[in-house]
N, C-alpha and C positions, 0 to 999 in steps of 0.2 A: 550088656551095658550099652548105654544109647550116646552116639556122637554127637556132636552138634559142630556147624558150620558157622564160622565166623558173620553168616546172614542171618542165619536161625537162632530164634530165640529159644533160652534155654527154658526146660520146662521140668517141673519137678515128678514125684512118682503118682502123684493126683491129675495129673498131664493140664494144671495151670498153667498160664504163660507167667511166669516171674518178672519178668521186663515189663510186662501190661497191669501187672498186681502193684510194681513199681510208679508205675507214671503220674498217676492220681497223687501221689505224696511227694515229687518234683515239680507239679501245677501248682500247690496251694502258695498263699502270699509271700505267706511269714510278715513277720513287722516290718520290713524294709517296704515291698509293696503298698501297708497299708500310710506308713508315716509319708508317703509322697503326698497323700491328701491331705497333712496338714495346712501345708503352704498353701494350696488350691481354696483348700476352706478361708483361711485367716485373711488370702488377698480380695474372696469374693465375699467376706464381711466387711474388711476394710471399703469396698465402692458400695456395698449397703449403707454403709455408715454416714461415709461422705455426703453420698447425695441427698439423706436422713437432714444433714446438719444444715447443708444448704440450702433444700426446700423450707426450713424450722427460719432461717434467718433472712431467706430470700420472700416467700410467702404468709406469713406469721399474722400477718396484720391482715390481713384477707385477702391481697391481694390473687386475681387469675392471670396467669399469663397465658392464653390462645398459643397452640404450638402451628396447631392446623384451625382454625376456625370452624366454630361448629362441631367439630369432630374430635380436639385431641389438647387438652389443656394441663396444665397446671396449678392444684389449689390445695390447699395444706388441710389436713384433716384430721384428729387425733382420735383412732381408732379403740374404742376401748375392747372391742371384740375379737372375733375371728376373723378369718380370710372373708374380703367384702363388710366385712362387720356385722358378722352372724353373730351370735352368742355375747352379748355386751355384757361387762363387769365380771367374769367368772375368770380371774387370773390366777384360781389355784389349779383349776380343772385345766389353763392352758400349761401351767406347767407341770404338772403331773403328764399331759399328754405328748409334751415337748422332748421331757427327759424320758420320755420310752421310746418315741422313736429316736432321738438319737441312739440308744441302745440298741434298737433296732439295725439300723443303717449301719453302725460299728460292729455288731455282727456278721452283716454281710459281708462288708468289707474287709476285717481279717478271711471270711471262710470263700471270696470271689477267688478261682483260679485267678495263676499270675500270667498265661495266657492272652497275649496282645486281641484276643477276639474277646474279652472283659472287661476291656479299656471304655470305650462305651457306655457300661452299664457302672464302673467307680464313676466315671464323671457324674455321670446323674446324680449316683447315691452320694456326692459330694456338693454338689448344687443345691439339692434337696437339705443337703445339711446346714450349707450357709445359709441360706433362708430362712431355715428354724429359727439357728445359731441369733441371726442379724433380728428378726423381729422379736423374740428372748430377747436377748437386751434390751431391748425397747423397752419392754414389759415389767423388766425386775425395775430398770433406773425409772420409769418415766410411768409405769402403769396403764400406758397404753403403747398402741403401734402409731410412729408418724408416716400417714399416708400423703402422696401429692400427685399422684398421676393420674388422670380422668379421662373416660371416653365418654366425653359429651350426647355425641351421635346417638348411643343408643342408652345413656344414663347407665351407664356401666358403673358399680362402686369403686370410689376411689383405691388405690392399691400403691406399692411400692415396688422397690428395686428384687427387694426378699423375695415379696409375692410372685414376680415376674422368674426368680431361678423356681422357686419351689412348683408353679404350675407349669412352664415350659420341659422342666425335666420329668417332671412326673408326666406328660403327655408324651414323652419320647422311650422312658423310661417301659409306659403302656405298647410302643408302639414299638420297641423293640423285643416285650415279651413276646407278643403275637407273632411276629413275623422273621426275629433273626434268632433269638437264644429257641431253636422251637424243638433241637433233637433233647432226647431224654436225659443225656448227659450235662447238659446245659444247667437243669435242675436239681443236680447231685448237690450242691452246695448245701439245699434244706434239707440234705439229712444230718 
């Protein structure tokens, strides 16, 4: 018969570690984990929204407002496309696209360990959501996106509040696959 020490993990007659077989299903979210990103999501549509309404009632009438001269303005734009306004008039193709990634990202997020080193990588997939989320609405109400921020300097397409969480997180999103989530257990999630 085999002892075990109040340090030593107990191990069965397969000589698995049971405590280690254990831990992976003490990481995962559960619903509590994932329901935190509701508020996160709902408060960064609501400053999508806002500044939607006020560029729509502030700029409407053509007006530019120069933030930075040259460089950085303000001009209202009603996007019927993509991001930049690729793909114009195709609002079933954007919502067909829209509601898979959010099932997308809803998946990850129930199956992201609960793990304070994942905190990081919900924010994103929570950024990324409000973004969707805020330019969707635009799209079912209004049938397009309301754009109003411009980089003059180098004729950058006009973009929004959305755009700006969905390409910042997804560039960090990038930039923490590569270099912080890199051991193999990191990736346990996609099985």
């Amino acid at each position: 018969m085999m002892q075990t020490t109040p340090n030593s993990s107990s191990s069965d007659r397969s000589g698995t570690d049971k405590t280690s077989a254990a831990s992976p299903q003490n990481n995962r979210p559960g619903l509590g984990q994932f329901l935190w990103c509701i508020p996160l999501v709902a408060v960064l549509i609501i400053i999508d929204q806002i500044t939607k309404r006020i560029a729509v009632n502030v700029l409407a009438d053509g007006l530019r407002i120069p933030l930075i001269n040259g460089v950085l303005e303000f001009t209202f734009v009603q996007n019927r496309g993509a991001a930049f306004g690729i793909m114009q008039n195709a609002l079933p193709f954007f919502v067909v696209i829209t509601l898979a990634a959010l099932c997308v990202i809803t998946y990850f997020l129930l199956h992201i360990p609960s793990q304070k080193r994942y905190l990081p990588l919900r924010i994103c997939l929570c950024f990324i959501a409000a973004g969707a989320i805020g330019n969707f609405i635009d799209r079912l109400r209004l049938s397009y996106v309301r754009d109003f921020i411009y980089f003059s300097l180098i004729d950058f397409p006009v973009f929004n509040v959305a755009d700006i969480y969905i390409t910042c997180a997804t560039i960090l999103l990038v930039l923490l696959m590569l270099f912080y989530y890199r051991d193999e257990d990191d990736f346990s999630l996609l099985k």
